[in-house]
N, C-alpha and C positions, 0 to 999 in steps of 0.2 A: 499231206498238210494242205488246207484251204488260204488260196492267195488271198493276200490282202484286198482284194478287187471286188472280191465274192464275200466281203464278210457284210452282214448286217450294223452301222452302225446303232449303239444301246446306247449313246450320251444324249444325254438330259439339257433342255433350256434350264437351267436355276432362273428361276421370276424369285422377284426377292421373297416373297412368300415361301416360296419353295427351300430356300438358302436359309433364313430364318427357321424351319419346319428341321434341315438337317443341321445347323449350329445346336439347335436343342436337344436335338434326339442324342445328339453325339456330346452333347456336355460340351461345346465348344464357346460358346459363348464369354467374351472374356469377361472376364472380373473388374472389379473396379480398379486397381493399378492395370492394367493390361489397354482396358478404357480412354486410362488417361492420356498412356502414351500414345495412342492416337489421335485422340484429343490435342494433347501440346504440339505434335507433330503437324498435326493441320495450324494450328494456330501462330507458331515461330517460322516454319516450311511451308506454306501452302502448298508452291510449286511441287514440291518433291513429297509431298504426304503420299502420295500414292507407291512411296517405296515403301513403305510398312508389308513383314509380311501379312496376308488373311488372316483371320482367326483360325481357320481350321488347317491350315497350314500351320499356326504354332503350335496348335494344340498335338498335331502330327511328330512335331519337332522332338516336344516331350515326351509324347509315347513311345517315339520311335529309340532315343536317350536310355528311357528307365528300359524296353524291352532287350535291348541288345546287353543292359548294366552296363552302360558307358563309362569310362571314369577321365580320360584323357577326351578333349574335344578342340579343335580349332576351325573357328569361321571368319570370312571373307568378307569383310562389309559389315560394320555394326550398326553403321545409321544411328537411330535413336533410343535403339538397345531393345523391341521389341524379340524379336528371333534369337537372341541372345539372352531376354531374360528366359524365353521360355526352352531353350537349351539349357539353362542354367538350371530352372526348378526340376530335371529329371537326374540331376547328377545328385548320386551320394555325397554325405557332408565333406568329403574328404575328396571328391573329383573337380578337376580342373577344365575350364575355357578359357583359352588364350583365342580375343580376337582383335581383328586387325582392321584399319579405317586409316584416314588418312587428315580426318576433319577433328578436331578439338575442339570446334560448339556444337556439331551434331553429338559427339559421343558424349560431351555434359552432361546434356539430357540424357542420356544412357545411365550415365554412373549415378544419377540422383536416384534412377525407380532400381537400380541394382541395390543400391544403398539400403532403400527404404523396404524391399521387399526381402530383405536378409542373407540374399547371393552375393551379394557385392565380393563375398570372400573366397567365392570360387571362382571368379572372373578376372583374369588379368588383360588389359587393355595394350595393346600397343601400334602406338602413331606412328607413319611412317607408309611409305609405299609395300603392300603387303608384298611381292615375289620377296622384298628385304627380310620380310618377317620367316616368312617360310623359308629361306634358304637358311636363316639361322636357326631352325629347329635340328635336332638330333635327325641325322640320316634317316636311321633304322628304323625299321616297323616299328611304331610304337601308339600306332592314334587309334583310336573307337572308334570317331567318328569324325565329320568334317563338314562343313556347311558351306557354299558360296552364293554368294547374293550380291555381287559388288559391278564394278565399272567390266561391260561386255565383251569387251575387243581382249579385255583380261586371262578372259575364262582357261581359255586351253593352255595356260603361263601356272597358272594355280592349279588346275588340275594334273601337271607333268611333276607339279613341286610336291603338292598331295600325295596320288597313290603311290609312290614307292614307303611312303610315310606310313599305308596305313598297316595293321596288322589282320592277318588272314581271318578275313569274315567280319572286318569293316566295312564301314557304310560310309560313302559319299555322297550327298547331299546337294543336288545344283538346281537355283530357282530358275525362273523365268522364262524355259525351254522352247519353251511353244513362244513365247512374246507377242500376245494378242492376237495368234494367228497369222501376225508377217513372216514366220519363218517359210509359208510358203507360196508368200507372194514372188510372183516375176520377176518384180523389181525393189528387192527390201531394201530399208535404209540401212545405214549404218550399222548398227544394232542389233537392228532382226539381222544381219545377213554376216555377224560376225556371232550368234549364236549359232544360225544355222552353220556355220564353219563349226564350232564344238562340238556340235549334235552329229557331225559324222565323224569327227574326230572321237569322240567317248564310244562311240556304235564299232569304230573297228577295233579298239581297244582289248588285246588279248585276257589282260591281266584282271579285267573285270565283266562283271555279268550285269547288264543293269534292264531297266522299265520307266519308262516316261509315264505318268500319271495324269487326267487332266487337271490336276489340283491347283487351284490360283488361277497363276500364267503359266502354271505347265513346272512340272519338279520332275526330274530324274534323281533315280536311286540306283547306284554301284556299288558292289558289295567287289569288296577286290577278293580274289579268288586264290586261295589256298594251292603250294604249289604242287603241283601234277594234273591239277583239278581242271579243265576246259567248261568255257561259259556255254550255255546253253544257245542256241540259237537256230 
């Protein structure tokens, strides 16, 4: 096996030309509901517009949904309801999203483009500090899939609550991994240095096999792993 020391990095500058050239190619591009909500999100949020996730991160969300045939899904952070509606458009008309916030004018904005875009009825919302949310779901395997995108110090609280949750050859779903590259700085702030606390927390994790992507600010994907099965590594 070739050390990590010895490999050639292949990651690409995106110049916006370039990111425009793959939103295309890849049909990511959002739509005009998808548009908006980052449009209203800049507009009522400045500060925090930049929690949207990317387009080709949502676009990811929903491939990843319809691929696996999700039907159960719970995420962590709805914010404005973009990553949430596009979780939503890969579920059958009969598949559920329960997600969790703790804000009741950010998620407004959410339930209006849910409304309007015809998910609204596979979406259930619920306010409150999400570990509350999760501890009152059913023990047992039972989830497809899972998304977290929310407050960082959070992460490994949501992730303990999670996989026992999901069912063998579920997908867990964690944004902001990399966080602009602080995770490996010296001296990270806050933030960065309580994801980098997740990112070796998830990494020795028996129960699941996962891959950090550089997609966004960096997503990891865990697939909890089927018992007797050992993650690869």
């Amino acid at each position: 096996m070739l050390r990590n020391d010895t490999l050639t990095p292949r990651n690409l500058t995106l110049t916006p030309e370039l990111h425009g050239y793959l939103l295309d190619q890849g049909r990511m591009t959002p739509d005009p509901l998808l548009a908006e909500v980052i449009e209203r999100t800049g507009a009522a949020i400045p500060d925090q517009a930049h929690m949207v996730v990317a387009p080709e991160e949502g676009a990811l969300l929903t491939f990843l949904v319809r691929l696996l045939g999700a039907r159960r899904i719970v995420e962590v952070g709805t914010f404005t309801g973009y990553s949430s509606l596009c979780l939503a458009r890969g579920l059958p008309a009969d598949g559920s999203l329960i997600t969790c916030d703790v804000s009741a004018e950010w998620t407004a904005l959410a339930q209006d483009f849910w409304a309007r875009d015809g998910v609204g009825d596979r979406i259930e919302l619920r306010l409150g500090p999400a570990l509350d949310t999760l501890r009152a779901l059913p023990a047992e395997p039972h989830l497809d899939l899972a998304f977290i995108d929310a407050d960082k110090p959070g992460y490994i609280g949501y992730w303990e609550e999670l996989v026992p949750r999901l069912r063998p050859g579920a997908l867990l779903l964690v944004d902001n991994t990399l966080f602009s590259g602080e995770v490996i700085a010296e001296q990270p702030g806050e933030k960065a240095a309580a994801i980098r606390e997740f990112n070796a927390h998830a990494r020795r994790d028996p129960r699941v096999e996962l891959v950090m992507l550089p997609i966004a600010d960096g997503l990891t994907l865990a697939r909890r792993l089927p018992s007797g099965e050992s993650p690869v590594r």
